[in-house]
HTML snippet that shows the backbone in 3Dmol.js (N, CA, C, O; Angstrom):
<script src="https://3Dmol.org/build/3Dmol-min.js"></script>
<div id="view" style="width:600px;height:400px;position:relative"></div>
<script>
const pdb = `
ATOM      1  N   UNK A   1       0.830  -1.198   0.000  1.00  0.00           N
ATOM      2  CA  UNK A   1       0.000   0.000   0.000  1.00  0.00           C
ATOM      3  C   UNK A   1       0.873   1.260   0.000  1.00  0.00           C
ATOM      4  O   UNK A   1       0.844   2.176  -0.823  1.00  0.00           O
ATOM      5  N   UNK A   2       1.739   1.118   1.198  1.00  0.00           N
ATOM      6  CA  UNK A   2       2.442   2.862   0.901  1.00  0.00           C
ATOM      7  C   UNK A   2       4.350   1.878   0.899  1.00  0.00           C
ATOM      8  O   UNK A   2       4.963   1.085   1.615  1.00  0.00           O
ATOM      9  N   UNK A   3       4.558   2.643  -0.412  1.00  0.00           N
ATOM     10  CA  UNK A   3       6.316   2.056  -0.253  1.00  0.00           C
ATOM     11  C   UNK A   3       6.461   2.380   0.905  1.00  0.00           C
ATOM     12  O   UNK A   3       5.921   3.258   1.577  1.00  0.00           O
ATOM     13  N   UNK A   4       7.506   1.353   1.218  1.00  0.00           N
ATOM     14  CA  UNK A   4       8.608   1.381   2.266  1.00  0.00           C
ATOM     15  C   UNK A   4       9.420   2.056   2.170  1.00  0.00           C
ATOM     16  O   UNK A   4       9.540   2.406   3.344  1.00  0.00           O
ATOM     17  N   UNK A   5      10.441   2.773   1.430  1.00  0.00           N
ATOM     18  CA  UNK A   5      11.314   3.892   1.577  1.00  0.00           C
ATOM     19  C   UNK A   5      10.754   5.422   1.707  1.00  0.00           C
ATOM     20  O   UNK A   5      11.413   6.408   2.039  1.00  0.00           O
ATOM     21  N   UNK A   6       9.460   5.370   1.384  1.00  0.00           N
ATOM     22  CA  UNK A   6       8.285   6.149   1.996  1.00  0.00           C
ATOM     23  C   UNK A   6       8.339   6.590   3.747  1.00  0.00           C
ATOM     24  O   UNK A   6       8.697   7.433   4.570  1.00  0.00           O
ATOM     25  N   UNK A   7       7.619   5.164   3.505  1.00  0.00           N
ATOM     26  CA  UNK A   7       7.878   4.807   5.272  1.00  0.00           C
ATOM     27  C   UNK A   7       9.144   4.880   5.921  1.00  0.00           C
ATOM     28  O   UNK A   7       9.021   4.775   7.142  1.00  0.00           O
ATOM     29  N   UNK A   8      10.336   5.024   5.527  1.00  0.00           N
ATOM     30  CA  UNK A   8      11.442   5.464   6.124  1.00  0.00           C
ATOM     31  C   UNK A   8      11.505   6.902   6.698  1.00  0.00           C
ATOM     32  O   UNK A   8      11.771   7.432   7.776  1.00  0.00           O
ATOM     33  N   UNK A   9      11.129   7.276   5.446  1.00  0.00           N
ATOM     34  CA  UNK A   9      11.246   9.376   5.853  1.00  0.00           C
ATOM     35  C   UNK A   9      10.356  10.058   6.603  1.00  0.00           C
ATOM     36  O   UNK A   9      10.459  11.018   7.367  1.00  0.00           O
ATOM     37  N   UNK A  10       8.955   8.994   6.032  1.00  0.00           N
ATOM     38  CA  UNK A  10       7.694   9.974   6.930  1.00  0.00           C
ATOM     39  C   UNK A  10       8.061  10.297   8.157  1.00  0.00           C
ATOM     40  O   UNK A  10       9.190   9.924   8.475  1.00  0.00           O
ATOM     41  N   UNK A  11       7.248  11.066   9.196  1.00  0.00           N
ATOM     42  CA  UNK A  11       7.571  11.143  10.890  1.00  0.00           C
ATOM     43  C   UNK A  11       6.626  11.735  10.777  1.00  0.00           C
ATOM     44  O   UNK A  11       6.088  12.101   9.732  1.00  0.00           O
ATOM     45  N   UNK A  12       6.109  12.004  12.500  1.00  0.00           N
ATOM     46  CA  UNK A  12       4.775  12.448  12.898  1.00  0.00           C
ATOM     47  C   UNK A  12       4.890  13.823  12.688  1.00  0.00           C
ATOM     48  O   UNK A  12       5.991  14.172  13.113  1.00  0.00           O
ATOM     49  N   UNK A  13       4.117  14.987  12.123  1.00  0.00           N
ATOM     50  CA  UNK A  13       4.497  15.974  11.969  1.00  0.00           C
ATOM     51  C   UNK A  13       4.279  17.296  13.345  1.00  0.00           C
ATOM     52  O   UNK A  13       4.772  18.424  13.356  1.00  0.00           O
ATOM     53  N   UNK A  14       3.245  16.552  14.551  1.00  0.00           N
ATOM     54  CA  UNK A  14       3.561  16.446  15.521  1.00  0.00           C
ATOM     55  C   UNK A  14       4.914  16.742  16.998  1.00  0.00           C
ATOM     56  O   UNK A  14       5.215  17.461  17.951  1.00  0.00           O
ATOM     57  N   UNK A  15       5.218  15.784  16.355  1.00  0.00           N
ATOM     58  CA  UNK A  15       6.378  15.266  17.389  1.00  0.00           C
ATOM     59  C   UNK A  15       8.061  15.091  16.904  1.00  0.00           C
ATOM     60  O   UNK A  15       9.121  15.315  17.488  1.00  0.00           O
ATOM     61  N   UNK A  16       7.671  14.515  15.369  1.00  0.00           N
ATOM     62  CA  UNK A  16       8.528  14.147  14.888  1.00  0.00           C
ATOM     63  C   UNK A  16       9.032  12.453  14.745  1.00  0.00           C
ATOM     64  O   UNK A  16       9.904  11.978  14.017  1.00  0.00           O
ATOM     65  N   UNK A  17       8.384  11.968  15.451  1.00  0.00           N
ATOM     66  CA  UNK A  17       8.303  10.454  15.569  1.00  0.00           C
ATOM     67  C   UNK A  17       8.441   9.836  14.376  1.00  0.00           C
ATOM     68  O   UNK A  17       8.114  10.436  13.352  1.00  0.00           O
ATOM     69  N   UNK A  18       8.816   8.880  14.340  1.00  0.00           N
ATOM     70  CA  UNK A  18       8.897   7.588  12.677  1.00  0.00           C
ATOM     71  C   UNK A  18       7.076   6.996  13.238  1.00  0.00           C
ATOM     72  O   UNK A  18       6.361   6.780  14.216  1.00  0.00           O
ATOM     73  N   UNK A  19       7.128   6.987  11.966  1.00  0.00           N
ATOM     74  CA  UNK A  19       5.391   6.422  12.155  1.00  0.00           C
ATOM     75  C   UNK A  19       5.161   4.859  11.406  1.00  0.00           C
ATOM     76  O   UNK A  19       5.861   4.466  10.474  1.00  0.00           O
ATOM     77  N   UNK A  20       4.064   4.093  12.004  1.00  0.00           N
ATOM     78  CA  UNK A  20       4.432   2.555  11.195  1.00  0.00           C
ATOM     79  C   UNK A  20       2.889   2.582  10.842  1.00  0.00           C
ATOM     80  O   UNK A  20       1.938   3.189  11.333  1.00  0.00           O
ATOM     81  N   UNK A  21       3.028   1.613   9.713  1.00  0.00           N
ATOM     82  CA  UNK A  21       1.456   1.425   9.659  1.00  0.00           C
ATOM     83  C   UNK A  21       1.177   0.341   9.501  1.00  0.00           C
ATOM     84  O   UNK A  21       1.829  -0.613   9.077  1.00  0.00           O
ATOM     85  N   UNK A  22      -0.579   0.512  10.098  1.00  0.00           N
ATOM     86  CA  UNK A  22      -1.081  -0.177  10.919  1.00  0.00           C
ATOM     87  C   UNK A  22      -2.502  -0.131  10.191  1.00  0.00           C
ATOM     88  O   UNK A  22      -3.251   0.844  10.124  1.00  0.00           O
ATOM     89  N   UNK A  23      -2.701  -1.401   9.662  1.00  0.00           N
ATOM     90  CA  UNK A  23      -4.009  -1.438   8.529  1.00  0.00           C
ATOM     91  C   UNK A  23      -3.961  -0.184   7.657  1.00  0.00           C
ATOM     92  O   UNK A  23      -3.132   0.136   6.805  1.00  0.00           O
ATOM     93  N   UNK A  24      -5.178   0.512   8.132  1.00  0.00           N
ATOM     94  CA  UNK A  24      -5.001   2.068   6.361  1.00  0.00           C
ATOM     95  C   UNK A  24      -5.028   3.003   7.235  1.00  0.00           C
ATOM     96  O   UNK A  24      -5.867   3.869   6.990  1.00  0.00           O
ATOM     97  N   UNK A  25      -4.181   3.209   8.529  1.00  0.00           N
ATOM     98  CA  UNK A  25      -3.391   4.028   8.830  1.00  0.00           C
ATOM     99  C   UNK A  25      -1.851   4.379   9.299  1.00  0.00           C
ATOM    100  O   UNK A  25      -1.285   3.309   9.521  1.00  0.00           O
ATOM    101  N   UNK A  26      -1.079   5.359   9.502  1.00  0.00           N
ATOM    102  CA  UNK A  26       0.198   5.276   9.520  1.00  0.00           C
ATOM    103  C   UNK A  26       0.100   5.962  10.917  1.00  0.00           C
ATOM    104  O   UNK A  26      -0.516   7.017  11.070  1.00  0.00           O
ATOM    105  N   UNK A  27       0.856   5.191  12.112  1.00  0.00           N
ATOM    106  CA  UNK A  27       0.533   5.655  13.585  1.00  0.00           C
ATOM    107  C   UNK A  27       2.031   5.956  13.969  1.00  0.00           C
ATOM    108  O   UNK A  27       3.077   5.314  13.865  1.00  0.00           O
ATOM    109  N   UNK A  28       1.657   7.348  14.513  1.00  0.00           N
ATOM    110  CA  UNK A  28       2.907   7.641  15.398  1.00  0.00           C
ATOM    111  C   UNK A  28       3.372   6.453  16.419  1.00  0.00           C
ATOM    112  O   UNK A  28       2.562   5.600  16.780  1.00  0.00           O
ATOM    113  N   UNK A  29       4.928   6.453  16.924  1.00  0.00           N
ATOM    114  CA  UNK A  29       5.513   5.507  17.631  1.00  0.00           C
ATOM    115  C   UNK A  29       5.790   5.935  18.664  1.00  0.00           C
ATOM    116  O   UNK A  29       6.006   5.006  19.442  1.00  0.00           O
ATOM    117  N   UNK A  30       5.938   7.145  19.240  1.00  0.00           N
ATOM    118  CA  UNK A  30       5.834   7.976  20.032  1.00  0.00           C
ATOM    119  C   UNK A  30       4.501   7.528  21.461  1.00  0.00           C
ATOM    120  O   UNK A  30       3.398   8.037  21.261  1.00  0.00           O
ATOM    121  N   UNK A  31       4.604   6.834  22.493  1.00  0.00           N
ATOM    122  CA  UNK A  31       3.718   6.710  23.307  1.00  0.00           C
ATOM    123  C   UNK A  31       3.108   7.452  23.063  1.00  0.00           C
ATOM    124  O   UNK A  31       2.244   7.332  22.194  1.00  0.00           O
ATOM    125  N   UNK A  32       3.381   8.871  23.956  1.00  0.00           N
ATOM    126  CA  UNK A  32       2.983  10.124  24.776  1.00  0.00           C
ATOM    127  C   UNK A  32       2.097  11.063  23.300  1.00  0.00           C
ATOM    128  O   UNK A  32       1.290  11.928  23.640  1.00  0.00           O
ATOM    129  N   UNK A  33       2.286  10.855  21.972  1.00  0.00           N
ATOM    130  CA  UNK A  33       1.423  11.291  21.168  1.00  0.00           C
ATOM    131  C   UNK A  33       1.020  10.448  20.586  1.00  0.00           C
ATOM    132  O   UNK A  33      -0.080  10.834  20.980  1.00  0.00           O
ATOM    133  N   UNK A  34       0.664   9.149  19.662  1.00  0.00           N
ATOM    134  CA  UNK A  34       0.524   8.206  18.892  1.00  0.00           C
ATOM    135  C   UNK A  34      -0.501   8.730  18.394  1.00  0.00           C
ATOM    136  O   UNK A  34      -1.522   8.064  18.565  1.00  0.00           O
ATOM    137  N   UNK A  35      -0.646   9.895  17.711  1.00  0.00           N
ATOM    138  CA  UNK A  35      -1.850  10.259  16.939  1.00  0.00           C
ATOM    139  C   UNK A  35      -1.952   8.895  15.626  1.00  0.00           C
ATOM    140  O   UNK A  35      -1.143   7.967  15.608  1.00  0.00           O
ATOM    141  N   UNK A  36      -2.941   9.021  14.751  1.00  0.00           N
ATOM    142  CA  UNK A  36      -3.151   7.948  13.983  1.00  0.00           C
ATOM    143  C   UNK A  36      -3.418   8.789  12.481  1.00  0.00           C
ATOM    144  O   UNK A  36      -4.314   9.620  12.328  1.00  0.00           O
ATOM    145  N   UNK A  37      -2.721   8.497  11.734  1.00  0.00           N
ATOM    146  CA  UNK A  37      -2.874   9.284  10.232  1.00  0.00           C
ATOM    147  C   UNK A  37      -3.382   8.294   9.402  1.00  0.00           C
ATOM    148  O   UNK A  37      -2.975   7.134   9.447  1.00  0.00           O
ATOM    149  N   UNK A  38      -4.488   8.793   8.437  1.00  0.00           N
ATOM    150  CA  UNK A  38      -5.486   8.390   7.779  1.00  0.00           C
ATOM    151  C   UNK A  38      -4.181   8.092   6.516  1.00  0.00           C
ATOM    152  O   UNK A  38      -2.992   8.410   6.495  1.00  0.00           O
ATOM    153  N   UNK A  39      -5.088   7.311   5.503  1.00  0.00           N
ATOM    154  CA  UNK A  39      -4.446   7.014   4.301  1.00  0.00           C
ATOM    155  C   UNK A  39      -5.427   7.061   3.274  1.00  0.00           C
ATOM    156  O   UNK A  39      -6.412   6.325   3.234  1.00  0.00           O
ATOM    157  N   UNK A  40      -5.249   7.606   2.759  1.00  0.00           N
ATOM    158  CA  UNK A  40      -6.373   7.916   1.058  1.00  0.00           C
ATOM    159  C   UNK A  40      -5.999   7.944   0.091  1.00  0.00           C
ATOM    160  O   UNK A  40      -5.046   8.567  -0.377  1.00  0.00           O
ATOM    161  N   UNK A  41      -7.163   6.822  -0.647  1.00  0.00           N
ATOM    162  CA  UNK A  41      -6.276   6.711  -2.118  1.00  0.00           C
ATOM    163  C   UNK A  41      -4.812   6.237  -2.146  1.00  0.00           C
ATOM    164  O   UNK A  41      -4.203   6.482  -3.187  1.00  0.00           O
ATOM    165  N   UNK A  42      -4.252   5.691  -1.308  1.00  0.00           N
ATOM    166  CA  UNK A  42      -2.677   5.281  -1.720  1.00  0.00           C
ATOM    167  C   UNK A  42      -2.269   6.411  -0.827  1.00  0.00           C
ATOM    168  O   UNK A  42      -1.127   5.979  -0.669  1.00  0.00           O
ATOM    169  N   UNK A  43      -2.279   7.581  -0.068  1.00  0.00           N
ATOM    170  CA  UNK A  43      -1.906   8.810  -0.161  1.00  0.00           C
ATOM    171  C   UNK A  43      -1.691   8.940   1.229  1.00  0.00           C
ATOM    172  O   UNK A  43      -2.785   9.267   1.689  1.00  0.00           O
ATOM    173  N   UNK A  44      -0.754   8.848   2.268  1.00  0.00           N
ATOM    174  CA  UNK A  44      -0.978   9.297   3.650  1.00  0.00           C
ATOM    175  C   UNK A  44      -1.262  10.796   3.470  1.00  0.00           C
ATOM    176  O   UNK A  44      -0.844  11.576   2.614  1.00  0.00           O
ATOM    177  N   UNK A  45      -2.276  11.026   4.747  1.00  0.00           N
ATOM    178  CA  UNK A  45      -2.816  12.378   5.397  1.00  0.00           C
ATOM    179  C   UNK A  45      -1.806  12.518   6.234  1.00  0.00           C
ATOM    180  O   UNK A  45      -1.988  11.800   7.217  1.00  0.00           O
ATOM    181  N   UNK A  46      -0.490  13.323   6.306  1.00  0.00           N
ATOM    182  CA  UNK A  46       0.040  13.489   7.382  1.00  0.00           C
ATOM    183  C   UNK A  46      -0.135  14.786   7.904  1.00  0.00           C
ATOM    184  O   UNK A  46       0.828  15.461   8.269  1.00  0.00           O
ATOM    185  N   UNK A  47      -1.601  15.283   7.979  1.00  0.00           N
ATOM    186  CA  UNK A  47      -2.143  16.596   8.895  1.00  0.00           C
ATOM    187  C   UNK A  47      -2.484  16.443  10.285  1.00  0.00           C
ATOM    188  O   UNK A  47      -3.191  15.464  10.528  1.00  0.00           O
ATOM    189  N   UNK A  48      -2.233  17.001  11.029  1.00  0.00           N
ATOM    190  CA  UNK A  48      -2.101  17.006  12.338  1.00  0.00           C
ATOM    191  C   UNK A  48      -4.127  17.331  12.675  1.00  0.00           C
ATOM    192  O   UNK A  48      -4.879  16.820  13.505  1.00  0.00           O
ATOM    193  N   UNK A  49      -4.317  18.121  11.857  1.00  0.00           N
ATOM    194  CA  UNK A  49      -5.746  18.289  11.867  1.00  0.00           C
ATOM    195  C   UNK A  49      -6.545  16.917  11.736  1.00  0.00           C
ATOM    196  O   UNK A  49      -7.330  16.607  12.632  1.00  0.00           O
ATOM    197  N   UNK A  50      -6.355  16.091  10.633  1.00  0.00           N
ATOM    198  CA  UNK A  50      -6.690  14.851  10.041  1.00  0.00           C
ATOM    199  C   UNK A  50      -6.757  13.638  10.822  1.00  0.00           C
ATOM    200  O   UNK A  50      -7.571  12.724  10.688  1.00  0.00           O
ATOM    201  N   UNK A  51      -5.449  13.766  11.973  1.00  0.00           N
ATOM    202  CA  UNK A  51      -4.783  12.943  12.611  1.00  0.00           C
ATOM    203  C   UNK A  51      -6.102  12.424  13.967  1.00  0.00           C
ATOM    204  O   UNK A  51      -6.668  13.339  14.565  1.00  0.00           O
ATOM    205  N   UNK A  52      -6.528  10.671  14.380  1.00  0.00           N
ATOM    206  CA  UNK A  52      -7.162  10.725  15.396  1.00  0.00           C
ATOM    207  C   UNK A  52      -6.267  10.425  16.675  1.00  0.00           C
ATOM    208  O   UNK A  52      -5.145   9.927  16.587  1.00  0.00           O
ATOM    209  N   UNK A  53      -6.679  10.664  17.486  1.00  0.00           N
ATOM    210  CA  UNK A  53      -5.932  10.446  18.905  1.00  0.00           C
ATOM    211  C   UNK A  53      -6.072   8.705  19.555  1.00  0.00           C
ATOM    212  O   UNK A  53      -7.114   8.073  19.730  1.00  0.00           O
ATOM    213  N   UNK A  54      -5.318   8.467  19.692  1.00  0.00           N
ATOM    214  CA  UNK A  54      -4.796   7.134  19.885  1.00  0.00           C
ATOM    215  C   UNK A  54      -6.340   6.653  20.768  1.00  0.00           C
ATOM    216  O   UNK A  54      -6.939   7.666  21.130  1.00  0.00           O
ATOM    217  N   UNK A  55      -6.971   5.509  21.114  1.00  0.00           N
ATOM    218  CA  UNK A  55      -7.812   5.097  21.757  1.00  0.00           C
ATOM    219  C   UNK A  55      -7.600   5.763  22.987  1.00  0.00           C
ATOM    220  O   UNK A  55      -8.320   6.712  23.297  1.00  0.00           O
ATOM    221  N   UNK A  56      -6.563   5.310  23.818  1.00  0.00           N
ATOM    222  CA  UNK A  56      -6.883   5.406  24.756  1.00  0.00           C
ATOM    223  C   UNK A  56      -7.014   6.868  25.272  1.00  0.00           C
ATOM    224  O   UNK A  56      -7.804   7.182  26.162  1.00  0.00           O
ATOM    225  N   UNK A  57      -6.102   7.815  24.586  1.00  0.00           N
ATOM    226  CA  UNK A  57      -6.435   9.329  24.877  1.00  0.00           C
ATOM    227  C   UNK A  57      -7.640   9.837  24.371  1.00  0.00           C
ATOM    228  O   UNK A  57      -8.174  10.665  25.109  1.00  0.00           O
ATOM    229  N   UNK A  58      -8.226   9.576  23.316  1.00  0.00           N
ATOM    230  CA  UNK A  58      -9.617   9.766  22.873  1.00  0.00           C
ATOM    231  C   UNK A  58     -11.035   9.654  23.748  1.00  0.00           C
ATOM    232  O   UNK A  58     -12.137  10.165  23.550  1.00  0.00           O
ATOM    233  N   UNK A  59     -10.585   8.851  24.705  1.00  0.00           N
ATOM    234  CA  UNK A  59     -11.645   8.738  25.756  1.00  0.00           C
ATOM    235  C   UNK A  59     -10.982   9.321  27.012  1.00  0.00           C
ATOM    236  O   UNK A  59     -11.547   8.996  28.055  1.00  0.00           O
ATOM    237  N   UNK A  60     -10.209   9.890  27.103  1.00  0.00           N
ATOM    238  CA  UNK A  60      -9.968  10.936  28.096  1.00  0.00           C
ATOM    239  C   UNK A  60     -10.124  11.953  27.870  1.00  0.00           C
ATOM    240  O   UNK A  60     -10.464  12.716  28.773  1.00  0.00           O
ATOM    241  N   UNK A  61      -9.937  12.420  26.530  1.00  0.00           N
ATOM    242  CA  UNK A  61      -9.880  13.671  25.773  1.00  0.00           C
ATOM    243  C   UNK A  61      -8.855  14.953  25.280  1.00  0.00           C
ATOM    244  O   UNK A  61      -9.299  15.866  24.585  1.00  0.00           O
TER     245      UNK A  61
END
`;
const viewer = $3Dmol.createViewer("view");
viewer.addModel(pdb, "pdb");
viewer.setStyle({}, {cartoon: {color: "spectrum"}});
viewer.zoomTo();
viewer.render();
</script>
């Protein structure tokens, strides 16, 4: 789905984190942020706007 030398460079735009992905999204590795970036069309969303908040912070808020 998304090359791998892709996936080398991306990082959370966030934090800065290397991000891995994880079904049809690309998730920060970063505990303390692990926002979750959407993928469209072949295309990571790496917007911080776009981005959902990891489960378990999502229900804390």
């Amino acid at each position: 789905m998304i090359d791998p030398a892709l996936l080398d460079i991306l990082a959370c735009p966030n934090c800065k984190t290397a991000v891995k992905l994880e079904g049809d999204r690309l998730v920060c590795q970063k505990p303390a942020c692990g926002l979750r970036y959407p993928i469209r069309n072949g295309i990571p969303i790496m917007l911080i706007e776009e981005a959902e908040k990891p489960p378990e912070q999502a229900k804390t808020g």
